[in-house]
N, C-alpha and C positions, 0 to 999 in steps of 0.2 A: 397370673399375668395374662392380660389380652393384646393382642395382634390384630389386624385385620390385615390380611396383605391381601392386593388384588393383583394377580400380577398381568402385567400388560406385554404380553410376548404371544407372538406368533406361533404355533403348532408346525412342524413340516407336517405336511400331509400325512395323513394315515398315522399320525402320532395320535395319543390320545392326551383330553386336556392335562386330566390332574398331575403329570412327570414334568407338562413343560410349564406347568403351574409351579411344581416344587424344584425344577433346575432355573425356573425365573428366579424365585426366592430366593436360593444360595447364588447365583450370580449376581446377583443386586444385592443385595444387603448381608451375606454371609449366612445368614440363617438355614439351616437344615430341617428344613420340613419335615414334620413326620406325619402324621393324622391329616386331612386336609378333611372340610366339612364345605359342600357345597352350597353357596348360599344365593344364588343366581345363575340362570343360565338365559341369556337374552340373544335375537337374532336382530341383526341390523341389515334393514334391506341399502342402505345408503352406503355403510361400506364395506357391505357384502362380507359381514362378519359375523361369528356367531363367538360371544362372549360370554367367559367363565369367571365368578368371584367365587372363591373362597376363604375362610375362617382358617387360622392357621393358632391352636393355642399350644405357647412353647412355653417352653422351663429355662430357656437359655438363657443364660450371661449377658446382661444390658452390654457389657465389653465385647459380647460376639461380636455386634454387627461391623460388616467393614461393608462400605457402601462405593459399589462400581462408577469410576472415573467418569464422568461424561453420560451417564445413562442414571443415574441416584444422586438427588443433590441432599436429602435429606430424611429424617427420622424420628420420629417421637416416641415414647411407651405411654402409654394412657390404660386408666381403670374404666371400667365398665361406664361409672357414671359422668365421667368425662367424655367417652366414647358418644354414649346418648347423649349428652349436651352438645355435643359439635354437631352431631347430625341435626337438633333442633332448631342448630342457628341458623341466620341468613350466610355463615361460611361455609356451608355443604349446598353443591349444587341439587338441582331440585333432581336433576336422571339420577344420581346417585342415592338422595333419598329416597326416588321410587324405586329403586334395584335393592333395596333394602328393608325396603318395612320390614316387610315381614320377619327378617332375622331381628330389627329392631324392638317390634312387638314383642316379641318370643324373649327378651331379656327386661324389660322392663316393667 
């Protein structure tokens, strides 16, 4: 089963990415992070941000996820070759396929 979570949370200070990468994931969508595989690290000088993706590949229960009220409106599971099909389409914005190739490449 493939994942991609990216998760979109803030770090307090002095944290480091990849705990508030894996407390984003179980507060969003239930899922308990274990191995996290870093698949981008980009700096944004506009909003003075420095962002992490990571790969998250679980064994979990499609019935795990519970997705946080007001912050997760939704969910998919997708294979590998569905994964690469989305990215190829004009439904994946173009920053997202450039913060990606390369993890792209590397499975294709």
């Amino acid at each position: 089963m493939w994942t991609e979570t990216i998760s979109c949370c803030r770090g307090i200070s002095g944290k480091r990415p990849t705990p508030a990468s894996r407390r984003s994931a179980r507060e969003e969508s239930g899922i308990e992070a274990g191995e996290l595989e870093e698949l981008y690290r980009t700096v944004s000088d506009r909003s003075h941000a420095i962002h992490h993706g990571y790969l998250c590949v679980t064994d979990a229960p499609k019935t795990s996820v519970a997705l946080q009220e007001g912050e997760t409106i939704g969910y998919r599971w997708i294979g590998r070759e569905e994964l690469i099909a989305f990215f190829d389409s004009d439904r994946c914005i173009s920053a997202q396929k450039e913060r990606l190739k390369g993890f792209l490449d590397s499975i294709r």
